[in-house]
C-alpha positions, 0 to 999 in steps of 0.5 A, a space after each residue: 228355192 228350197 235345198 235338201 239333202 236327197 240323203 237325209 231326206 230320205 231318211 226322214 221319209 222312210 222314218 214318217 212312212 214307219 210312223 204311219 205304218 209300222 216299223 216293217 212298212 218301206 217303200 215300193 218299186 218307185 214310190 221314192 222316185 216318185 216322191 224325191 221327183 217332185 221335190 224339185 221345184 217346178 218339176 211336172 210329173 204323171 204317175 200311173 201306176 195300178 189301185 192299191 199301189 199308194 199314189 196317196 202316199 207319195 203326195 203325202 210324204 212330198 207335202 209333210 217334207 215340203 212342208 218341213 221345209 218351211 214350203 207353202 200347203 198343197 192345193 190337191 184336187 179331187 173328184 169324189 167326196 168319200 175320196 176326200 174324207 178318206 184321203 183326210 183320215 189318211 193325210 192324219 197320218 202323215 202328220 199332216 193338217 188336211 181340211 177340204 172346201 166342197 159343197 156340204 161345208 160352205 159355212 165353214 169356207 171363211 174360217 178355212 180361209 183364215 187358217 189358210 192365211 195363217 199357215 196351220 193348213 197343210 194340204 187342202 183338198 177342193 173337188 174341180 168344182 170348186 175351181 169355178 166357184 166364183 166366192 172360191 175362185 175370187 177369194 182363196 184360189 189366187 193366194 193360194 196359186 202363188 203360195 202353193 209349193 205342189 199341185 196334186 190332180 188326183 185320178 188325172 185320167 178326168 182331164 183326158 176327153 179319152 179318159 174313160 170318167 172325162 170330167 169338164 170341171 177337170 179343166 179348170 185345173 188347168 187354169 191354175 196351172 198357167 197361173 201357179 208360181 214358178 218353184 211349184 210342182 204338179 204331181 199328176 196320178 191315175 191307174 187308169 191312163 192308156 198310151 192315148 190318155 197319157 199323151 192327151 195329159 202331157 199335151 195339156 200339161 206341158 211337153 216336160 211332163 214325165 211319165 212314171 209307169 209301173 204294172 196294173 197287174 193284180 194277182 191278188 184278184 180272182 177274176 170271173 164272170 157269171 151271165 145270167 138271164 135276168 135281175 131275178 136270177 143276179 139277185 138270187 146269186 147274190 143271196 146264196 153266194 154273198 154269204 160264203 164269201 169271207 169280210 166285206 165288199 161292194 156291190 157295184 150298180 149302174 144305177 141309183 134305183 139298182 143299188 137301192 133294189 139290190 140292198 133292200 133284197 138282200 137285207 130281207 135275206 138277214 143279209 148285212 146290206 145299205 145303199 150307198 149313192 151320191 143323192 144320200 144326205 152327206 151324215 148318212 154317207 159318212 156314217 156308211 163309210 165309217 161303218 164299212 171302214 170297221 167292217 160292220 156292213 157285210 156289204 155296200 151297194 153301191 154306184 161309182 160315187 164309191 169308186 175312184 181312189 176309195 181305200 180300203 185295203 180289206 175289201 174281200 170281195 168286189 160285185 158287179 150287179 151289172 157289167 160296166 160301160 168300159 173295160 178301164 171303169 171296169 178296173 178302176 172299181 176292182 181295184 177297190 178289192 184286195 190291197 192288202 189280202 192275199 186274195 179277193 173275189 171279183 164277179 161280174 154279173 152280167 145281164 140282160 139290160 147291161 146294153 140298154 143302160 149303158 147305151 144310154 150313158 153314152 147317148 147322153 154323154 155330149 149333146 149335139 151339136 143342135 144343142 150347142 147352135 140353139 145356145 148360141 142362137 139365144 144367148 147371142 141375142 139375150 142373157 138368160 137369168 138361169 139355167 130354166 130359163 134357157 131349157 124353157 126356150 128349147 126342146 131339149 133335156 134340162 140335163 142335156 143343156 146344163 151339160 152343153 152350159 158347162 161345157 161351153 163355160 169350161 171352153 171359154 165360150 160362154 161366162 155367168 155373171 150376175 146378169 146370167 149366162 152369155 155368149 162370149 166367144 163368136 169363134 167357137 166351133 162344135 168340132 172343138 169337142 170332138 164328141 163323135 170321135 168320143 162317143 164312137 170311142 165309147 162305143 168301142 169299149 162297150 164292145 171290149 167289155 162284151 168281149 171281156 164278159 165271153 173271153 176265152 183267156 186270161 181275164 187280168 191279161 186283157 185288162 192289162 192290155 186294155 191298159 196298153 200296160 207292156 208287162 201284161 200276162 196271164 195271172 193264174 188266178 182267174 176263172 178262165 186260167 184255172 178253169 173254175 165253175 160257175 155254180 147257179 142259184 138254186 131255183 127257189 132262190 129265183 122264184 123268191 127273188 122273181 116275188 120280190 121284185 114283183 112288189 118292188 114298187 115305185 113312188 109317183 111324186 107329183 112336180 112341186 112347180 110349174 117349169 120355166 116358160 109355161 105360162 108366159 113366166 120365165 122363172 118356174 112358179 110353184 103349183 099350188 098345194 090344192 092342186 098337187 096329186 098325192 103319191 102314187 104308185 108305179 107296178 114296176 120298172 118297164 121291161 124289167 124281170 117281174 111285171 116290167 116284161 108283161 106290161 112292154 108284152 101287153 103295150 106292143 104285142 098283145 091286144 089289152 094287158 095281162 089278167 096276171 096284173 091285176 092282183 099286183 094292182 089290186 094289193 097295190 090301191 089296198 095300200 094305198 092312203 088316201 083310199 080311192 073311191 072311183 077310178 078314172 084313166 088316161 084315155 088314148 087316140 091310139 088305143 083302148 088299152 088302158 080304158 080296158 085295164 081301168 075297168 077290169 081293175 073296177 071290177 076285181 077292187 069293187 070301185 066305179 069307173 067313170 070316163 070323167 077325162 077325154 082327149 081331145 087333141 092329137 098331140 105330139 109322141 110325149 116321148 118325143 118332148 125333151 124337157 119340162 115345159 115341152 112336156 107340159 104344154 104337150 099335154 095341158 091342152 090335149 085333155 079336158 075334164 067334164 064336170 059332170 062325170 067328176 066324183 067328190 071322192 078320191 079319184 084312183 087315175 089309172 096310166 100304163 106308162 110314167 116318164 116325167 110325170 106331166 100329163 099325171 099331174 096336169 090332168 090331177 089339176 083339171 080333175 081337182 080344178 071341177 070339184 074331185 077330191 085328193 087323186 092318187 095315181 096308178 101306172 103298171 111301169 115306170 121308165 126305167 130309173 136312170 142315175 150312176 152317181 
């Protein structure tokens, strides 16, 4: 055990914090009893406090202390991997040695290691992840577990399964935590924990958790809300307002194909604009952080892989391009606004399909409870090598059973091991989840966010409230309070917008391998390269502004597709390379829409049309296929090619509507099979792109 004077102490605190930020920096409300708590061994501790406030610079000053003391490094974890660089930069700061293991620095884990042993680390950060990496779990987490003087859970609301960005991987921490060596601390923080979120942390962290609560108000946020009707109209708003706007700021999205979409418009309007999303290589991830941290990009697009706990104190002005899920994610990422500005500028945008999104992610949250008995019905029986494996045997989503595998894994149920995955635990029951009571909980805050997007008071009152925080009021500030305009885009604007995303097309790639159990193989085979089609081209996002709206028309309430679609067709094969020299389409038992499209677009292009595929089996809604096998073995016998009507040219194949891609690619492979050349697919929408990493 380790004795300090408090006095002293406190004085060596204050003197690193003015190194690190200036003779005139000193501590906030609570910052010192927060950090002089945890100094004490074994102390358990829960700081919720509003974004900006400085949670970081409490477990840094605890950590540069302890470890003056003569203490072991402090194991932080962390969800996000721009949270942790920007926490690494931060730490340095501090006069502390942080260095982070996660998934893009594995050839560096065993020199890592190694310093660990020789205590030159002072903090290192894992994401929850990691704490279920077998190499990780069996190599470094036991030494470091009895040489740990603190734990920090960072955005700790993760653990809750009411927190509003519930994380399975989170409960691994608390593993460790049973394991930790009796002097250690845990230091817990969130902003966004209400009254149920914390008792369901001190539930799981022990009853002798103590709660340090402080006010989530932030006057320095200028709060509004913009409705709109539609993308056109949020993307005109965006380039006529983004440049009045002083600095640099973030334009949140709920999905990947958004945040693209969004920051390649407004680049073309010489606005300073990048996409940024988890998918991005980690270099050009980095170089984007880096480039905003300098405020040499007017603005990020960004999903929530830029959201919890990211710091940068300058940031002018925070952009919904959408209107989030929950009232609590919905503060957590203004929060990224105005922490050291008198005033930032917070919109949100809200549009037309802000439920459809949305609605979603809630429905793909927990699977059901179907999901979990057809697991446990196979794995009982047999172990499965992998994860395709197991989908393969089911009509479920891959996503959805890799969600249920990990769920199970993180609950005990299950264990992979080198054989594969098995079942373990014959009690385990589906209501231990409790993912009806979540998922209506969800649904509740989706209706406090309506409400929020048509409130008639204080827009930071409600928030605050939201986050049963006691001390909410009206901040004076918001669009509501000061009774502020809403000025609307300028039509031309619109117009111009509505053109762009009339040209915002989507590639159609072609699956590079058969899915696990399609032929008889329970490892995916790869197709082969002959029989690939080349990319294609997709018109538009179904039921999107632009041409999604005409082809959902045209599907569902009129008799054959729009002439207005056969332009943006027409301009889209020109482009096209290969260059297709006849045209085939996907035939239908239902309808002849298609068929129709296929030969008006014949006939505008100046290419033959030949009814080279039939169908020939009335198969299942492909809609209602789940996964990859499902999907391809619905398909592969339900169309035949006939020989005769194959040409040796490039075949332009013509659908309405693309999902997963299978019935693209298998009649692209029967095609090639009787002797046409390259195929390039054309389909007038894509369902819609999904993904808010």
């Amino acid at each position: 055990m380790i004795s300090v004077d408090r006095r002293e102490t406190y004085k060596a605190a204050r003197a690193v914090l003015r190194r690190a930020f200036g003779e005139a920096a000193d501590f906030r409300d609570g910052q010192w009893e927060a950090v002089s708590a945890i100094l004490e061994p074994g102390r358990r501790e829960l700081v919720v406090q509003r974004t900006g406030w400085g949670k970081s610079l409490v477990y840094f000053l605890a950590t540069r202390i302890l470890r003056d003391a003569g203490s072991g490094p402090t194991l932080l974890v962390s969800p996000l991997l721009s949270l942790m660089r920007n926490q690494t930069d931060l730490a340095s700061k501090f006069g502390i040695h942080a260095v982070s293991i996660n998934s893009t620095n594995r050839d560096e884990w065993e020199a890592i290691g190694a310093e660990l042993d020789k205590n030159h680390i002072d903090l290192l950060l894992v994401s929850p992840e990691r704490l279920g990496n077998p190499d990780f779990a069996a190599q470094l987490l036991p030494g470091l577990e009895q040489r740990t003087r603190l734990l920090v859970i960072d955005e700790a609301h993760c653990i809750s399964d009411w927190g509003h960005d519930f994380r399975p991987d989170y409960r691994r921490i608390l593993r460790t935590v049973e394991r930790l060596n009796a002097d250690a601390s845990i230091l817990a923080t969130t902003a966004t924990a209400n009254d149920r979120v914390i008792a369901d942390i001190r539930e799981q962290l022990g009853e002798q958790l103590v709660v340090q609560r402080g006010p989530l108000m932030r006057e320095s946020l200028r709060l509004r809300v913009q409705i709109l009707q539609d993308q056109a109209e949020r993307l005109a708003w965006l380039a006529q307002f983004v440049p009045k706007l002083a600095g640099s700021g973030i334009v949140y999205t709920l999905t990947v194909h958004d945040a693209k979409r969004v920051a390649e418009y407004l680049a073309g309007r010489g606005i300073d604009a990048r996409a940024y999303y988890a998918e991005l290589p980690t270099e050009e991830r980095v170089e984007l952080e880096t480039r905003f941290q300098q405020n040499d990009l007017k603005v990020l697009c960004a999903t929530t892989a830029l959201g919890m706990g990211y710091d940068k104190s300058d940031v002018a002005y925070v952009i919904h391009f959408q209107r989030p899920g929950s009232v609590i994610s919905y503060y957590q990422q203004i929060g990224r606004a105005g922490r050291s500005l008198d005033r930032a500028e917070v919109v949100l945008l809200e549009g037309s399909e802000d439920d459809e999104i949305t609605e979603y992610f809630i429905d793909s949250a927990f699977p059901e409870a179907e999901v979990f008995e057809k697991l446990r019905e196979l794995m009982q029986v047999q172990v499965f090598p992998t994860l395709d494996a197991i989908t393969g045997k089911t009509n479920f989503r891959r996503s959805k059973v890799e969600k249920a595998l990990k769920l199970l894994e993180v609950e005990g149920a299950i264990d992979r091991k080198e054989g594969g995955f098995q079942w373990l635990d014959q009690d385990w029951r589906y209501e231990d989840l409790r993912s009806v009571e979540i998922t209506e909980l969800r649904r509740w805050e989706l209706e406090q966010m309506r409400v929020y997007a048509r409130l008639g008071r204080c827009r930071m009152e409600f928030l605050a409230q939201a986050l049963d925080d006691p001390e909410a009021r009206p901040c004076g500030n918001c669009d509501i309070c000061r009774d502020l305009k809403h000025p609307y885009p300028d039509r031309d604007l619109i117009l111009d917008a509505l053109k762009f995303l009339r040209h915002d097309k989507h590639i159609i790639r072609s699956p590079a391998y058969f899915p696990s159990g399609f032929g008889g193989s329970e490892r995916r085979r790869k197709i082969p390269s002959e029989e690939l089609h080349a990319p294609g081209i997709a018109l538009s996002s179904y039921n999107d502004a632009g041409w999604g709206k005409l082809v959902r028309q045209g599907k569902y309430e009129g008799g054959q597709f729009a002439d207005e679609l056969i332009e943006p067709c027409r301009e889209a094969v020109e482009g096209m390379d290969p260059k297709p020299q006849w045209i085939a389409w996907v035939p239908s038992l239902r309808s002849d829409r298609v068929e129709q499209f296929a030969h008006r677009l014949a006939m505008a292009i100046g290419l033959p049309v030949y009814p080279a595929v039939r169908k020939v089996k009335a198969n299942l809604d492909q809609k209602k296929m789940q996964n990859s096998t499902r999907q391809l073995e619905n398909v592969w016998d339900a169309f035949e090619v006939d020989p005769s009507l194959v040409q040796a040219g490039c075949c332009l194949l013509v659908d309405d509507i693309v999902d997963s891609g299978w019935t693209l690619a298998a009649i692209a492979i029967k095609l090639k099979g009787t002797g046409s050349g390259p195929v390039v697919p054309l389909a007038l929408a894509t369902a819609r792109p999904r993904g808010d990493s």
